[in-house]
Structures are given as structure tokens and as C-alpha cells.
KEROBA-819884 format. One record per atom (N, C-alpha, C): residue in three letters; atom name; x, y, z; residue number from 1. Coordinates in pm, 1 decimal, always signed. Each point is the difference from the previous one (the first is absolute). Layout:
N
ALA  CA  X  Y  Z  NUM
...
***
This chain:
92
UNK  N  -650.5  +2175.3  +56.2  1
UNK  CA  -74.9  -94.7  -79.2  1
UNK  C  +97.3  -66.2  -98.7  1
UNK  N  +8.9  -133.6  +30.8  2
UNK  CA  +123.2  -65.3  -137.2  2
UNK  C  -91.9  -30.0  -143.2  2
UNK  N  +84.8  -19.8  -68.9  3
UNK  CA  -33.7  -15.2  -175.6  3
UNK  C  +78.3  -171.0  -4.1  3
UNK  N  -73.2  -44.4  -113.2  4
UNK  CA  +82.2  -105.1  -4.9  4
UNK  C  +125.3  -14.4  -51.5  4
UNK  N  +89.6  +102.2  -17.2  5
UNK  CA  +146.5  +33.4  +4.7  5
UNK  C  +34.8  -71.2  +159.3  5
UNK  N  -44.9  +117.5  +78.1  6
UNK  CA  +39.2  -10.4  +140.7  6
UNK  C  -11.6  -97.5  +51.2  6
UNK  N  -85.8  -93.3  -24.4  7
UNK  CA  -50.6  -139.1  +55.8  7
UNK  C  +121.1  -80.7  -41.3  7
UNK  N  -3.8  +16.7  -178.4  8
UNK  CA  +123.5  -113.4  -14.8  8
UNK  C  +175.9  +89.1  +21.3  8
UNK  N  -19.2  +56.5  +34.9  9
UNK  CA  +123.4  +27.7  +43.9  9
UNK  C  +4.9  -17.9  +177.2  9
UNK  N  -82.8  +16.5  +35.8  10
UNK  CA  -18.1  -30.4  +219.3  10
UNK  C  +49.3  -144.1  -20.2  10
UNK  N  -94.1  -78.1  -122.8  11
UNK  CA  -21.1  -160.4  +85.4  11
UNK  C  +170.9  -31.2  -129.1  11
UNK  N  +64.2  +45.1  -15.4  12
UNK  CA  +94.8  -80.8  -63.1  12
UNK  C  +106.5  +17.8  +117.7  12
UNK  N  +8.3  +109.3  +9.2  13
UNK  CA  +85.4  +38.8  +133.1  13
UNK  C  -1.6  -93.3  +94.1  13
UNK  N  -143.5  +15.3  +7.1  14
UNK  CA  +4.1  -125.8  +176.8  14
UNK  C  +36.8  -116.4  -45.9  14
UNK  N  -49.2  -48.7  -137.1  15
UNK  CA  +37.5  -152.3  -45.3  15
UNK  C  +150.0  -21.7  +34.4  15
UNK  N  +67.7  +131.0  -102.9  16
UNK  CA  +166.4  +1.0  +34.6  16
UNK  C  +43.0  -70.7  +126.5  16
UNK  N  -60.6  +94.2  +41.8  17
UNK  CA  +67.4  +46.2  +173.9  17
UNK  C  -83.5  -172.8  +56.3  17
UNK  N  -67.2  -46.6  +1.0  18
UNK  CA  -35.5  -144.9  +65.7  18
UNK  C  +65.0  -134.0  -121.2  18
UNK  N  +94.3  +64.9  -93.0  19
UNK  CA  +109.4  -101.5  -69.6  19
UNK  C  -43.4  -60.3  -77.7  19
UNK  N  -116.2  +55.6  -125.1  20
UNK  CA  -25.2  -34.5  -97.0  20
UNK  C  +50.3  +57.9  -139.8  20
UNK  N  +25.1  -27.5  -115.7  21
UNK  CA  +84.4  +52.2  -93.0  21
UNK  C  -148.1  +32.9  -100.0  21
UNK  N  +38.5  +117.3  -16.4  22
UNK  CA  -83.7  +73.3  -94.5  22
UNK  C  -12.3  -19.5  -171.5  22
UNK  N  -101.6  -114.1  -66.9  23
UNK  CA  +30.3  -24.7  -138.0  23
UNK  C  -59.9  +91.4  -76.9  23
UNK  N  -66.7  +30.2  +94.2  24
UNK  CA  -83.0  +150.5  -131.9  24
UNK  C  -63.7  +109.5  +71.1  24
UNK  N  -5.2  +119.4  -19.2  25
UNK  CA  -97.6  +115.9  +58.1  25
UNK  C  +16.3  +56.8  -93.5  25
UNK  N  -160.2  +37.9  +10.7  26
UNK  CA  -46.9  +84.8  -182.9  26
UNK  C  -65.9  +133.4  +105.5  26
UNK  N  -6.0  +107.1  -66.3  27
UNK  CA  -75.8  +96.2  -4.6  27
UNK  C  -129.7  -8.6  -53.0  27
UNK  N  -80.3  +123.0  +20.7  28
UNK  CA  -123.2  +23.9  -73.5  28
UNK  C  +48.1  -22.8  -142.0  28
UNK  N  +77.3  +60.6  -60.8  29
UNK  CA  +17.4  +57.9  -96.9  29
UNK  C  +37.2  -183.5  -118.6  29
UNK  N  +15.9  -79.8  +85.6  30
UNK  CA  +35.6  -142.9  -36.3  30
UNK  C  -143.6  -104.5  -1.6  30
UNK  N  +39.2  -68.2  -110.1  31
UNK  CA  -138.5  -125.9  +41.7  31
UNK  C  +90.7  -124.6  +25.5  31
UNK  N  -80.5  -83.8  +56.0  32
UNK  CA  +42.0  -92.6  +98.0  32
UNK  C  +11.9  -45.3  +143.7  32
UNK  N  +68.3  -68.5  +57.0  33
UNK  CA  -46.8  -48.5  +148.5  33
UNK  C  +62.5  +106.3  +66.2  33
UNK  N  -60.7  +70.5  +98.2  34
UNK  CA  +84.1  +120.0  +68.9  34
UNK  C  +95.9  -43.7  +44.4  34
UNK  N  +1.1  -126.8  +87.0  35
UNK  CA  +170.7  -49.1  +44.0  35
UNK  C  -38.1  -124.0  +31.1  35
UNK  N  +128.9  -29.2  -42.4  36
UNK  CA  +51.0  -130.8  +0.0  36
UNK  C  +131.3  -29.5  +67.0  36
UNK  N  -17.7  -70.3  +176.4  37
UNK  CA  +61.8  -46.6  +71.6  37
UNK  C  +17.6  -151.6  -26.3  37
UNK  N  +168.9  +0.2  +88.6  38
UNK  CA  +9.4  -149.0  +36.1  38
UNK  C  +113.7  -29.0  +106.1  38
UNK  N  -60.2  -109.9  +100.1  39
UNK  CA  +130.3  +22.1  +114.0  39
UNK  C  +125.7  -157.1  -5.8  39
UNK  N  -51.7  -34.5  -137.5  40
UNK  CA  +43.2  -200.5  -25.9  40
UNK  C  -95.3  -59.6  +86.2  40
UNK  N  -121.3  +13.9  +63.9  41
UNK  CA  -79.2  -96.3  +48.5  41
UNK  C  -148.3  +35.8  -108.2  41
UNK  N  -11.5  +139.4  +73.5  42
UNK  CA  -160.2  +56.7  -27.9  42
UNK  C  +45.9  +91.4  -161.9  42
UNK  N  -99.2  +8.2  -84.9  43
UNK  CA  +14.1  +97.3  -134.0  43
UNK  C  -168.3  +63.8  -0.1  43
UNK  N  +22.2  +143.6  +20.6  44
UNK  CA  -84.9  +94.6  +17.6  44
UNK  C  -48.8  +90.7  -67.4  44
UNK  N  -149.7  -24.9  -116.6  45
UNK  CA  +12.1  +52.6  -61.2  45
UNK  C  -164.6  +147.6  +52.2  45
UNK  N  +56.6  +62.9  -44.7  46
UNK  CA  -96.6  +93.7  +89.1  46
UNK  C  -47.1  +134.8  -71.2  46
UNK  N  -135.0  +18.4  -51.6  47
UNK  CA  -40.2  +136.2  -38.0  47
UNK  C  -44.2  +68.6  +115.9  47
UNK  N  +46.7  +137.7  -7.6  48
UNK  CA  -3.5  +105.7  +88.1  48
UNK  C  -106.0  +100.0  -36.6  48
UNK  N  -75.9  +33.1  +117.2  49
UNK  CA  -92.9  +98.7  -27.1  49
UNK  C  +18.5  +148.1  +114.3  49
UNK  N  -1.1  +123.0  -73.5  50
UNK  CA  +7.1  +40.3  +78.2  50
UNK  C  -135.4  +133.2  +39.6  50
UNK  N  +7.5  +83.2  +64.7  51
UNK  CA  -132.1  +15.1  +63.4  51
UNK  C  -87.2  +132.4  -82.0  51
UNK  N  +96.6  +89.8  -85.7  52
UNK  CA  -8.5  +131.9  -123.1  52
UNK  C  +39.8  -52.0  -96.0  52
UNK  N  +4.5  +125.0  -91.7  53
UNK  CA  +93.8  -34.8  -121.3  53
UNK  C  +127.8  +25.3  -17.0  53
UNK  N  +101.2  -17.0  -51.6  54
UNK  CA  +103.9  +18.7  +9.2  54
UNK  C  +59.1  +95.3  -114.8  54
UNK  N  -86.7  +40.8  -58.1  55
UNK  CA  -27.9  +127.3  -111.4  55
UNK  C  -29.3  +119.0  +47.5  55
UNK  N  +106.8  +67.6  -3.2  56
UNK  CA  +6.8  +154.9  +41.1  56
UNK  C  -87.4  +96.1  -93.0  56
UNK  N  -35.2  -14.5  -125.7  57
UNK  CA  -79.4  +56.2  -59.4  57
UNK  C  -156.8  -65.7  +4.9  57
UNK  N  -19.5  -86.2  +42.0  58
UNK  CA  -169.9  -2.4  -15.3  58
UNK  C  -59.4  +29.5  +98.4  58
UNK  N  -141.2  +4.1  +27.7  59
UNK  CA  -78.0  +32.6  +67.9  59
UNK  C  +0.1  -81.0  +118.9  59
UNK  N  +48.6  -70.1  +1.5  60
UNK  CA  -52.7  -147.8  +84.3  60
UNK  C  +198.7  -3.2  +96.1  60
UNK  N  +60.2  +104.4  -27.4  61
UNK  CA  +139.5  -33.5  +83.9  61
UNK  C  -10.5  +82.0  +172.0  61
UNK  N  +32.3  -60.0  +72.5  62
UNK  CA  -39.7  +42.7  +109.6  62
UNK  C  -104.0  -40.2  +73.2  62
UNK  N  -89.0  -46.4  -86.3  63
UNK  CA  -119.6  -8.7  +98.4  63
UNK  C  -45.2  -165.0  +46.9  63
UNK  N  -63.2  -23.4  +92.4  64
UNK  CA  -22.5  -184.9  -35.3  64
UNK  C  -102.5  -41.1  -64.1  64
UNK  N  +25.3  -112.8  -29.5  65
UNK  CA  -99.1  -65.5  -66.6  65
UNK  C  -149.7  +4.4  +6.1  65
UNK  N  -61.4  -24.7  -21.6  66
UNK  CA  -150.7  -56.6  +47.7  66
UNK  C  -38.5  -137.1  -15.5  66
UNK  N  -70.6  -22.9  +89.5  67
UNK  CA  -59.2  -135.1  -59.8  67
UNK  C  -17.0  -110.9  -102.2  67
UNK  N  -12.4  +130.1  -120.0  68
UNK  CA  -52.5  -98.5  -136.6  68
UNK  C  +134.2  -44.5  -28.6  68
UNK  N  +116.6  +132.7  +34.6  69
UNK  CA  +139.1  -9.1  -95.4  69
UNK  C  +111.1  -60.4  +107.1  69
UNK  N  -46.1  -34.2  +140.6  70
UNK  CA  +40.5  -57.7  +53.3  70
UNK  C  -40.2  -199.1  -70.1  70
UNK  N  -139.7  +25.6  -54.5  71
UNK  CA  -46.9  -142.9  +9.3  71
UNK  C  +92.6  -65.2  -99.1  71
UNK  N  -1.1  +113.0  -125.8  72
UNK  CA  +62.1  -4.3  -126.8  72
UNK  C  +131.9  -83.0  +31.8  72
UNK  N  +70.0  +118.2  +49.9  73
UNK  CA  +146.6  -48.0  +17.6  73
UNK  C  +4.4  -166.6  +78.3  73
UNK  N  -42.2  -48.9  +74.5  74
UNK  CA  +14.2  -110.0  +93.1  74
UNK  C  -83.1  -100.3  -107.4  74
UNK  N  -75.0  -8.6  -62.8  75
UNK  CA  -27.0  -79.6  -140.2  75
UNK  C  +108.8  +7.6  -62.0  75
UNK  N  +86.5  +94.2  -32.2  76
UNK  CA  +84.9  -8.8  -98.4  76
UNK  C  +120.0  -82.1  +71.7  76
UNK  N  +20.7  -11.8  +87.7  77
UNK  CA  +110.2  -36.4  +67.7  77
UNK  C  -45.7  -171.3  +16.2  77
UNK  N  -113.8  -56.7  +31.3  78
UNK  CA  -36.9  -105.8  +28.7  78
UNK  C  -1.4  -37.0  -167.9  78
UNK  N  +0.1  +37.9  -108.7  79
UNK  CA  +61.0  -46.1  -82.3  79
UNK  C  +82.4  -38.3  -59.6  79
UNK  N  +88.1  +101.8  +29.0  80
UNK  CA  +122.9  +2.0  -28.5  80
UNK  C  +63.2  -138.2  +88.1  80
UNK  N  -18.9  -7.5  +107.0  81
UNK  CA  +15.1  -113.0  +72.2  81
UNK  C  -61.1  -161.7  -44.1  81
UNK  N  -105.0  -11.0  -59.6  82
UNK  CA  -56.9  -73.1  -39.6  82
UNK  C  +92.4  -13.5  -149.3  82
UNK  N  +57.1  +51.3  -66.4  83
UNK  CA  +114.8  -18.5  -118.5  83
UNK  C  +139.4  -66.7  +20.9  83
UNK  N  -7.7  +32.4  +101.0  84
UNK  CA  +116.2  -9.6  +41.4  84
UNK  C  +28.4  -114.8  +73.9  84
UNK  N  -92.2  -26.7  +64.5  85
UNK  CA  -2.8  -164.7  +67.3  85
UNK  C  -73.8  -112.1  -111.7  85
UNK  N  -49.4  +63.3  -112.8  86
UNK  CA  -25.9  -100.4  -103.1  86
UNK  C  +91.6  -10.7  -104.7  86
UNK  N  +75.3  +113.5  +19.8  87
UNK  CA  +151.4  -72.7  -122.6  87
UNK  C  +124.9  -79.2  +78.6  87
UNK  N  -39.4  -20.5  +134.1  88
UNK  CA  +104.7  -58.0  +70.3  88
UNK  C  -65.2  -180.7  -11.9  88
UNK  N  +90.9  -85.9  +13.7  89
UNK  CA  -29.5  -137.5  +26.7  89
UNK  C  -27.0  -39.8  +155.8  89
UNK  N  -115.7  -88.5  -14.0  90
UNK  CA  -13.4  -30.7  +141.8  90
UNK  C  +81.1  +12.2  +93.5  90
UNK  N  -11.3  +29.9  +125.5  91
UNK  CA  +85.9  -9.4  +117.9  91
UNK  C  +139.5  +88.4  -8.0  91
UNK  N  +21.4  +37.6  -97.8  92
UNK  CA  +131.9  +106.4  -40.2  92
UNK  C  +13.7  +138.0  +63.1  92
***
């Protein structure tokens, strides 16, 4: 089961490896855009979700989500996205 560690560490890798340069990867432990790709054409900005918690001490590590905290998380992400394409200028 990945955490969203594992997620942003899988998809930076592959970004690497398909020749994109890595401007940012944050951890849990970080606020901000989980990563931030760019290959000089495309700039990729991308929150990562992943499927537990990534907290070895709480209740909730190991196990998956449910529904509500599945719903939770994917709201939070469609926000975060929605910020992020509104501090950018048209077409950018």
C-alpha cells in the first residue's frame, strides 16, 4: 500500500527517467505543491495522493482509506489545483 511519500517519490523517478528536471518534491512533512516538473516544453505541477497514511504512529498507517477520507483527500487536491492554476496567467 503506498503513502504519499511513495507516490511522490515513484512519479519523480519516472518523470526523471522520461527527461524531465525535477523543481521541487516535498514530503508529507512539507506544505506546498508535491512536485514540480519541467521538460522546457510542458511545466508540471502536481499534488500527490497516496492511498494510507504515511504516519507510522497513528491509527490510520497501514490501512486504506475509506470513502469519506478518500472523498476528503481528492477535494483537497482539486483545490490545491484550482490555486494553482489561478495564480498562474492565462495560457502559461
Amino acid at each position: 500500500m503506498l503513502n504519499e511519500n511513495d507516490i511522490v517519490e515513484k512519479l519523480t523517478e519516472h518523470l526523471r527517467n522520461i527527461g524531465f528536471q525535477i523543481i521541487q518534491s516535498l514530503d508529507t512533512k512539507s506544505k506546498g505543491v508535491d512536485i514540480i516538473a519541467d521538460n522546457g516544453k510542458h511545466r508540471y505541477f502536481i499534488e500527490a495522493k497516496g492511498e494510507t497514511s504515511s504516519k507510522e504512529h497513528t491509527a490510520r498507517y497501514g490501512k486504506a482509506f475509506d470513502s469519506k477520507q478518500i472523498f476528503n483527500h481528492i477535494a483537497k487536491a482539486i483545490i490545491a489545483s484550482m490555486k494553482i492554476i489561478s495564480s498562474k496567467p492565462a495560457g502559461k
